[in-house]
C-alpha positions in Angstrom: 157.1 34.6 111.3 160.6 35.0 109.8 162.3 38.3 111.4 163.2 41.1 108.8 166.8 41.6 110.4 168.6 39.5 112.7 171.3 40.6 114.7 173.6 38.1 116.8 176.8 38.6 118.6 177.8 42.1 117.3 180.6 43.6 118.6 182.6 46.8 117.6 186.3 47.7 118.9 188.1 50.9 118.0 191.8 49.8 119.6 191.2 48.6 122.8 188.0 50.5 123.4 185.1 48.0 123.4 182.2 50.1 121.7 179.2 47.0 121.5 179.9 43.6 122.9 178.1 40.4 122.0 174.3 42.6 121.5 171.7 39.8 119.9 168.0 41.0 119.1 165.7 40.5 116.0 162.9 43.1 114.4 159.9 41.7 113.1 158.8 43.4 109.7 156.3 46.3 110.6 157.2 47.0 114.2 158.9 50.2 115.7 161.9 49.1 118.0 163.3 52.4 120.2 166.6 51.9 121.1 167.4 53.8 124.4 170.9 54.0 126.3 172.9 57.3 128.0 175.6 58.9 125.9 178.4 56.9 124.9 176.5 53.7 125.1 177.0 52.4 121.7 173.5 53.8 120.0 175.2 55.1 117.2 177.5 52.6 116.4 175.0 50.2 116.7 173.4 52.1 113.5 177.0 52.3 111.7 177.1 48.6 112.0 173.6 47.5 111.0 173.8 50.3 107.8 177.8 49.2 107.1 179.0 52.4 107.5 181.7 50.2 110.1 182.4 46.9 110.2 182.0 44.7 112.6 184.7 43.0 115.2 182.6 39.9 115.7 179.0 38.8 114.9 176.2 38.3 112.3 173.9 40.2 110.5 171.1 38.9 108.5 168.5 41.0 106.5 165.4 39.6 105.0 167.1 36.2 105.2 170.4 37.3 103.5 173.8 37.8 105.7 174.7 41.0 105.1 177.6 41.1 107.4 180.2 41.9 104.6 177.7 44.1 102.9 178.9 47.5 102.3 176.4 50.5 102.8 175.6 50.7 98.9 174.7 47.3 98.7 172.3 46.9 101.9 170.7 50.0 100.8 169.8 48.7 97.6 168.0 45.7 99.7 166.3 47.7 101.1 168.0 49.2 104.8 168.0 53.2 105.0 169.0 55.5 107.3 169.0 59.1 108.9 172.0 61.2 110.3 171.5 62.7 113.8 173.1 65.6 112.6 171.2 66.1 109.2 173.6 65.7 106.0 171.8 66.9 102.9 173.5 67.8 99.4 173.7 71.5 100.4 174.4 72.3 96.7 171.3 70.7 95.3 167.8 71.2 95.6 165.3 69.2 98.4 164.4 67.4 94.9 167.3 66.8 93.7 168.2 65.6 96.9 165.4 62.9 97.2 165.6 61.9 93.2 169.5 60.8 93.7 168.6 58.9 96.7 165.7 57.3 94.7 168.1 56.5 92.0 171.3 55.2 93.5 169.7 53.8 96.5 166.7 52.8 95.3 167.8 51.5 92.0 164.6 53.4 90.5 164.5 54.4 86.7 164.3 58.2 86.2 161.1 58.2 85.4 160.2 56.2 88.3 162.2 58.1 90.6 160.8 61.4 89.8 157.3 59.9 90.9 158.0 58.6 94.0 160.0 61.7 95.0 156.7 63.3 94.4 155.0 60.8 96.7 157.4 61.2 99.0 157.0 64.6 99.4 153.7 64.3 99.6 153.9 62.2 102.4 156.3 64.3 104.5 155.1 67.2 104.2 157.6 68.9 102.0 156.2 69.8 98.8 156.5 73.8 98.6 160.2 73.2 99.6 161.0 70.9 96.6 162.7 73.6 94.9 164.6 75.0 97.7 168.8 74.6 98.1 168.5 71.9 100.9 171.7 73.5 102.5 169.0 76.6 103.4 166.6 74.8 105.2 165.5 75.3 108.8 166.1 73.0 111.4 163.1 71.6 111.6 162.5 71.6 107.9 166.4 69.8 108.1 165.3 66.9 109.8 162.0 66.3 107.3 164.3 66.1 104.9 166.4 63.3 106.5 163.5 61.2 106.9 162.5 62.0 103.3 165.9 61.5 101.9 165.8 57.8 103.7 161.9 57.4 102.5 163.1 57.9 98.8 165.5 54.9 99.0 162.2 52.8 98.9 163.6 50.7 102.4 162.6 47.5 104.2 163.9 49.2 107.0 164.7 51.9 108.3 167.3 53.6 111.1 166.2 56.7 112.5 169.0 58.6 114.4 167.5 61.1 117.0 165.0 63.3 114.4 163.5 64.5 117.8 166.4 65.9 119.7 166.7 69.9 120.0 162.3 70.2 118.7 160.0 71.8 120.7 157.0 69.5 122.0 154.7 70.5 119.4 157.4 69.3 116.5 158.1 66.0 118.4 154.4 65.1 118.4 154.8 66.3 114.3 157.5 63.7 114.0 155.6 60.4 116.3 153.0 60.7 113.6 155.2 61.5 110.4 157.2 58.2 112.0 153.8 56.4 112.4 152.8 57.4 108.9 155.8 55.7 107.6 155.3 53.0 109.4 151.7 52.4 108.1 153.5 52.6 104.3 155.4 49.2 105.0 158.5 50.2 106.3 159.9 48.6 109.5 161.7 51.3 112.0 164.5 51.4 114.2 164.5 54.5 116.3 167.2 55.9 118.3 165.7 58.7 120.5 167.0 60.5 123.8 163.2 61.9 123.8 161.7 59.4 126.4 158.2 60.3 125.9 158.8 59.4 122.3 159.9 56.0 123.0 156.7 54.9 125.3 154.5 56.5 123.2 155.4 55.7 119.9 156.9 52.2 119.8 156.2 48.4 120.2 159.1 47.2 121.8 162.5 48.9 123.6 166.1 47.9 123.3 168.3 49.3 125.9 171.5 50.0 125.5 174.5 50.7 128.1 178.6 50.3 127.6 178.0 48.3 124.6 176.1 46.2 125.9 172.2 45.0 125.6 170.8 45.8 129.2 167.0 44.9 128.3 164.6 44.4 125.5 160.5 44.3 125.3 157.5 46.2 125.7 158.4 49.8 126.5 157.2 50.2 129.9 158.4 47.3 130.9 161.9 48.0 129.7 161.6 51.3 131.2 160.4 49.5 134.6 163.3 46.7 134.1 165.5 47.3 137.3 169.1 47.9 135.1 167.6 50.8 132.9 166.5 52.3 136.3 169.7 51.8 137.8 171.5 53.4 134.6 169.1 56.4 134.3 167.8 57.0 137.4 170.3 55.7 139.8 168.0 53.7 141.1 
């Protein structure tokens, strides 16, 4: 089975401060790959790169069988690659709808028509319909983070990068967001999760990739990533 993204060699420099060096992996379309790592260890840029929010020093990327490596962020996410912010970055100005139609419009190259019925689906499926009409600068925190993963939804994506929707949520919402994640998931859309949440990643993914100083330390089934004697030695000290 072709992979839906493909990712070799990447590396990102800012100056002489090597951010990811030479990380390789593929997703397979439908799977859930968590990608773990301490702070600092290149997560986030890995997400910049793979969305084209930065460009790369060195490396590949192919999505769906197309290179995207020269892509900028408009054009991958009109093939199909969304993501969320860790720190959630709604149109404060404009309506949860509004919101999610302009991100089903420009990202997802709907019609208008077509756009306002999938925003209604998509708010359907996270949970959001009695805030539709809401200014989404107002929201809660909780309510802050639906609406990153509904923005994203609207864009009709392949795939999607999910930037830490769990961090700062007590139990009870993290368990919310595994199955609002899982629900997604079952829709067609392929996930790439970044989470700090551990019992997130070994509960709710196929596979781990684990990240430290740029580099790729591990990548497989989550326990065993989580067992692999590097990831130990970087979290645990062991």
């Amino acid at each position: 089975m072709a992979a839906l993204l493909r990712v070799a060699g990447l590396s990102k420099a800012f100056g002489a401060l090597q951010v990811t060096q030479d990380v390789s992996f593929e997703v397979q379309a439908g799977e859930i790959l968590g990608v773990i790592g301490p702070n600092g260890a290149g997560k986030t840029t890995l997400f910049g790169l793979l969305a084209g929010n930065i460009p790369p020093s060195a490396g590949r990327v192919e999505f769906a069988g197309e290179d995207i490596t020269a892509a900028p962020a408009h054009e991958r996410a009109r093939l199909g690659l969304a993501r969320t912010f860790q720190v959630p970055r709604p149109f404060g100005h404009m309506t949860v709808f509004e919101n999610l139609k302009t991100a089903a419009r420009f990202g997802g190259n709907l019609s208008d028509e077509e756009a306002d019925a999938w925003v209604e689906r998509v708010l359907a499926m996270t949970g959001m319909q009695s805030t539709a009409d809401q200014l989404a600068g107002r929201l809660p925190l909780l309510m802050r983070k639906r609406h990153e993963l509904a923005r994203a939804l609207a864009m009709k994506p392949k795939l999607m990068l999910v930037d830490e929707v769990a961090a700062g949520l007590t139990d009870q919402e993290v368990n919310q967001f595994i199955q609002l994640v899982q629900s997604i998931r079952k829709s067609g859309v392929t996930i790439i999760w970044i989470e700090h949440v551990m019992k997130t990643m070994l509960s709710a993914t196929d596979r781990l990739l684990a990240l430290h100083s740029g580099r790729l330390l591990a990548i497989g089934k989550p326990q065993d990533v989580f067992n692999h004697p590097d990831v130990r030695r970087v979290y645990l000290g062991a």
